[in-house]
N, C-alpha and C positions, 0 to 999 in steps of 0.2 A: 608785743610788736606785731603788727600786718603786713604782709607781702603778698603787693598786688591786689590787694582786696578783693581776692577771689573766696568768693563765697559756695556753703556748700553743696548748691543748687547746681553751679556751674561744674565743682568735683564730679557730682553725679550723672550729669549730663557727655562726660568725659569719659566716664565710664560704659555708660550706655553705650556710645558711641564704640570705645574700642572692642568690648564683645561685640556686637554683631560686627561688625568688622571682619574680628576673628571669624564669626561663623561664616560669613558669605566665602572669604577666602578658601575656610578649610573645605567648603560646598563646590568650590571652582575647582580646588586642587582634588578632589573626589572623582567630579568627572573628567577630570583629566588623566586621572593614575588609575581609578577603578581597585584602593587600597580594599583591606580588609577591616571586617565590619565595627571595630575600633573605634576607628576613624569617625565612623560615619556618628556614634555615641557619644566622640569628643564634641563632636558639632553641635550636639544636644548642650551640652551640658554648659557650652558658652551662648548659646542662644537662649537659653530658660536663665543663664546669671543677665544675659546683656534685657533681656523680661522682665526680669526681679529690678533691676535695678531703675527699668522707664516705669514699672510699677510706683516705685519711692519717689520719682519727680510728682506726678499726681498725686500723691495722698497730700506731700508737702505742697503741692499747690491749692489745696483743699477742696482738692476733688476725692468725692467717694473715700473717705478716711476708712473703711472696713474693708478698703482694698490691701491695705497694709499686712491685714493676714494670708493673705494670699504671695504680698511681696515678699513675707519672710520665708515663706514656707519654700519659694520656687528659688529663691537664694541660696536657703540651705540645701536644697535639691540638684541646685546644679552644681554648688563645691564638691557635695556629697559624688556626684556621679560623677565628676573630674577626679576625686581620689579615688572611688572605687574603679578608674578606666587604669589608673598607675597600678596600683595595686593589681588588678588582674592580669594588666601587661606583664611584670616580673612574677607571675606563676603564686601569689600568695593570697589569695582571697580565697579564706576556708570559711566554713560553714559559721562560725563563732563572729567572724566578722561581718558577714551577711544581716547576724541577728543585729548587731550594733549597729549599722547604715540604717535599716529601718526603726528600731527602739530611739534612733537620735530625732529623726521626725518626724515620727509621733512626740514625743517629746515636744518640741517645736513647735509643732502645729496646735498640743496641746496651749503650750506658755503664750503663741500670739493671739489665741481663741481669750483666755484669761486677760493678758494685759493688753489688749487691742488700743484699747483709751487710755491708755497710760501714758500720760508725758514725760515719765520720768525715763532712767538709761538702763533700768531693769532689763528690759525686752531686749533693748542694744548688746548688751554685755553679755546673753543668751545666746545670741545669733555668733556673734565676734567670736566665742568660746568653741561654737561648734564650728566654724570656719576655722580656728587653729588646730582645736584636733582630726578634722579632716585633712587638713595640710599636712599636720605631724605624722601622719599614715601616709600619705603619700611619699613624707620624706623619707620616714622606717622605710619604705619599699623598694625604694631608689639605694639608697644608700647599705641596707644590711642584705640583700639579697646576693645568693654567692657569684654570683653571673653578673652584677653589675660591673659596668664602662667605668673610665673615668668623667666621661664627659656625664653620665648616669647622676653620681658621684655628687658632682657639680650642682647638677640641677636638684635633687636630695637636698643641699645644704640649703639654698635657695628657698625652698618649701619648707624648710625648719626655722632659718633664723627671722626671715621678710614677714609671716606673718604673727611670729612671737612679737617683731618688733610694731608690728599692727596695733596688736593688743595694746602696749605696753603705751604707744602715742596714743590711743583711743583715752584711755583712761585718765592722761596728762591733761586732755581736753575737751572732757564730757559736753559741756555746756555750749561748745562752739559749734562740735559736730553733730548736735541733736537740733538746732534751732537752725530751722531756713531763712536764709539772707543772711544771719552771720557773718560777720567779715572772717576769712579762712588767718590764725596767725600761723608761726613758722612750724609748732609741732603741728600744728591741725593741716596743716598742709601736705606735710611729711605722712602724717596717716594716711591720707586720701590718697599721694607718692605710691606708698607702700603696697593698701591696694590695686592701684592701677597698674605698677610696675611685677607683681605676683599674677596680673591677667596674661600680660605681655609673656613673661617669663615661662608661664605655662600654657600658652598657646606654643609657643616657640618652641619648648623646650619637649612635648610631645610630638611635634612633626618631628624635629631631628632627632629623637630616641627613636620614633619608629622605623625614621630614613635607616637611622646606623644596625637596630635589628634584620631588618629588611636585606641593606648590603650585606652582615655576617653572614643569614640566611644564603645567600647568592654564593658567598665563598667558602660554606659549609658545600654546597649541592658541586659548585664547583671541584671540591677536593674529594669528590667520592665517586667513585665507580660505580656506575648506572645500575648492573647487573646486580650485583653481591655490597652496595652501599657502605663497603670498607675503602680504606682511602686507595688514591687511585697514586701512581708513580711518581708525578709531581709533584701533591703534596706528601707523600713517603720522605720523597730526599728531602725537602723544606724543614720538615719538624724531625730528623733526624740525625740530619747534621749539627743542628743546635743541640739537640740531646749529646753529639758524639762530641763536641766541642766540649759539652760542660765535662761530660767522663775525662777528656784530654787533659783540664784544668786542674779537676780536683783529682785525678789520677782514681778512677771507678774503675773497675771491671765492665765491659759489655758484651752483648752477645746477638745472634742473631741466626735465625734458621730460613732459608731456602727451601721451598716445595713446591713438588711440581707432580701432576696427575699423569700418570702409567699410561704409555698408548690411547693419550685421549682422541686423538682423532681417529682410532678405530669405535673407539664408542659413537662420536659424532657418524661415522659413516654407518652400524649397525642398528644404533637406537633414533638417531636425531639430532638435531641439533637442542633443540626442546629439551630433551633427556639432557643433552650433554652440559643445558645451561643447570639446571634443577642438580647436576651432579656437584657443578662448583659451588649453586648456594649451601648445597649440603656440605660440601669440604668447609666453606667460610665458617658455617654456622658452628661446627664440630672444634673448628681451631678458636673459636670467637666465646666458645665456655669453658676454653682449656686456658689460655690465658689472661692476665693483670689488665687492668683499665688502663694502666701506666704504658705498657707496650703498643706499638706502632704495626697495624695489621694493615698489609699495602696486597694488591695485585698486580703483579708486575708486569704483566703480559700473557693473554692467552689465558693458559693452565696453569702458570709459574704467579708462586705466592710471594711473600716477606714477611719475616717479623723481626722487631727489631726488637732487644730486649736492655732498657736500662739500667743499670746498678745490678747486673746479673753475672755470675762468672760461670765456669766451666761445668761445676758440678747440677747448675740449677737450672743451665742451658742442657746439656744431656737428659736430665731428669724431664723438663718438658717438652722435648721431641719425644721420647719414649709413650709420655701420657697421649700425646696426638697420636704418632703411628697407633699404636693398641686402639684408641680408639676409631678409629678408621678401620683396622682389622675385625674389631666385635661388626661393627656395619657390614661387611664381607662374609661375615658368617648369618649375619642376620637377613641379609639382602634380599629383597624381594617385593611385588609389586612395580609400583613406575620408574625404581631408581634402582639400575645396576650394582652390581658389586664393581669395586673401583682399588684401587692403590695408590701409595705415593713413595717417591724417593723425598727423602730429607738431607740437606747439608747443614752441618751446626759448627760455628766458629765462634770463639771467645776471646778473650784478651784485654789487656789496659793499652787504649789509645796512644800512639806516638805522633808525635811534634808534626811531622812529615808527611803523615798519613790521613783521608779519609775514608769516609765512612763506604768507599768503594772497593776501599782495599777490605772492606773486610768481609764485602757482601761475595769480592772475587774466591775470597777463602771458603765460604758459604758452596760458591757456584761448583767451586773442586770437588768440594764433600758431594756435594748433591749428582757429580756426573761419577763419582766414586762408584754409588749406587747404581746408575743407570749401567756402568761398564760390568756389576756385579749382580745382573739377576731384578734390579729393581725391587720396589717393596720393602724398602729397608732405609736406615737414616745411618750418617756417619760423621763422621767430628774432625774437625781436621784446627788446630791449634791458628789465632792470628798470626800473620808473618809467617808459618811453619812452611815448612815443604813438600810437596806431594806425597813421599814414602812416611811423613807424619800421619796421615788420615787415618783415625781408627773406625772402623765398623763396630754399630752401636748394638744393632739386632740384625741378627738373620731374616733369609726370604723366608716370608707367612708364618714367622712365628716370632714376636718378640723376646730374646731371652735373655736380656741384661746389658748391664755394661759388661764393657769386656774389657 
């Protein structure tokens, strides 16, 4: 069957057409946004394909036929560097796979040096092979990486199933798609589909992965305190209150400690403000090896900190307040050079979430413990039970010397 008597001349000229296309666009949209340097290598890569492929109209016009090694090679060069641009985007282009990018063409360049004059679909079925598993990296990268989207996800499948099914039409119709002027039938058509439709898909499909990294990037930088690059108080409550909702459901234990630095604005008035900033990244950094990747480390204001602690109860919230203060004390005994010795009052509250309550009732629990200390000599942390009542608060350690629970 023929549909549209479109032949393969006109496939390839369609193709030509839509990479550079692509490339001019992604060139406009470059100096328009002034992205990162990415970008500017995806441009490559559809520009040397939309190359390779005005190379293939000439040879089939029977112009300069030892052009053709040239056409394969910049073919496979530009799939090659559209997977290797995926792949390095999602963080996984290791040393082992560098070697393969280059041993493939060589490869290549070898096989179209050898079968240049070869009219048969040997050379075809070489190239076609190394464009699927160029693609099937790309879709591994999209798709298994632990960071990927779903729209990521998406595009992955995309670049796994569109040029398996390349292969698989190519092969149904050796003899159509290797002879110029052949009338295109339905599966030779659908080949040619397949790859035009995998240009498109991966033109597109790279600008809105970078857009969508791009924005997270924006609401990462967004949600973090300029200072000390721990989250800042808006997003604290954001990813908090989900945490404290799921404790509420499944009935968890959580916890959460209040800290706040000892007469800091007497340090700001004696050392600086300089000093006084250097003092919090040190407090951040000190709290930032004492606890879980899983916990929420907020700055709340000023010199007042948060952590909020998921699937944690009473005994494992006490235990890591104790492990901070101490550490913060050996600092005070070791103190010297550009950073002061310093202190902190801690509040620690625990409990299984109720129906009625957020995650503010528990940080006010927090706030009690925490002026516990302030009303008691400072330098010290103290616990005070969720929902409990002020004459609940126990004091955890003494001032300048941690000595237990108590």
């Amino acid at each position: 069957m023929q549909l549209l008597h479109i032949d393969m001349m006109t496939m390839i000229f369609v193709l030509v057409v839509v990479n550079l296309i692509s490339a001019l666009y992604y060139l406009v949209y470059i100096r328009l946004t002034k992205p990162r340097t990415p970008m500017r290598f995806f441009i490559g890569s559809k520009a040397i394909q939309g190359i390779s492929w005005l190379l293939r109209l000439f040879v089939f016009n029977g112009m300069f036929p030892m052009l053709i090694i040239l056409a394969d090679v910049t073919m496979t060069f530009g799939f090659a560097l559209e997977a290797i641009l995926f792949v390095h985007f999602k963080g996984l282009l290791k040393k082992g796979l560098r070697a393969f990018f280059i041993g493939s063409l060589g490869f290549v360049l070898t096989t179209s040096v050898i079968l240049w004059n070869d009219a048969g679909p040997t050379r075809n079925v070489i190239l076609l092979i190394a464009y699927f598993t160029y693609m099937a990296l790309a879709a591994w990268s999209l798709l298994f990486s632990h960071d990927a989207t779903v729209f990521q996800r998406v595009i992955g499948v995309c670049y796994g199933i569109i040029p398996l099914a390349s292969v698989a039409l190519y092969l149904s119709v050796l003899s159509e798609v290797s002879t110029p002027g052949h009338p295109t039938s339905l599966n030779g058509l659908l080949y040619y589909v397949s790859i035009l439709s995998m240009q498109i898909i991966g033109s597109v499909g790279f600008l809105l992965a970078v857009g969508e990294r791009d924005e997270q990037h924006l609401l990462e930088i967004a949600s973090r305190d300029a200072l000390t690059g721990i989250l800042n108080r808006k997003a604290f409550f954001e990813r908090a209150e989900v945490q404290y909702e799921r404790a509420w459901k499944e009935r968890h234990a959580i916890s959460a400690l209040m800290l706040d630095i000892d007469l800091f604005k007497g340090i700001n008035d004696m050392h600086g403000h300089q000093v006084g900033d250097r003092v919090i990244r040190h407090l951040c950094e000190t709290v930032l090896s004492t606890i879980r990747r899983s916990d929420l480390f907020a700055r709340f204001g000023g010199e007042e900190f948060v952590v909020f602690l998921p699937d944690t109860g009473e005994t494992e919230a006490r235990a890591l307040a104790l492990r901070i203060h101490e550490a913060v004390q050996r600092h005070r005994v070791q103190a010297g050079g550009d950073l002061p010795a310093y202190s902190i009052s801690m509040g620690v509250s625990s409990g299984i979430p109720a129906a009625t309550d957020r995650i503010d009732a528990l940080l006010a629990d927090c706030d009690q413990a925490m002026y516990y200390c302030k009303h008691h000599g400072r330098n010290c942390a103290a616990f005070k039970p969720a929902g409990g009542k002020p004459d609940e608060i126990q004091p955890l350690c003494r001032n300048d010397a941690c000595q237990g629970i108590e």
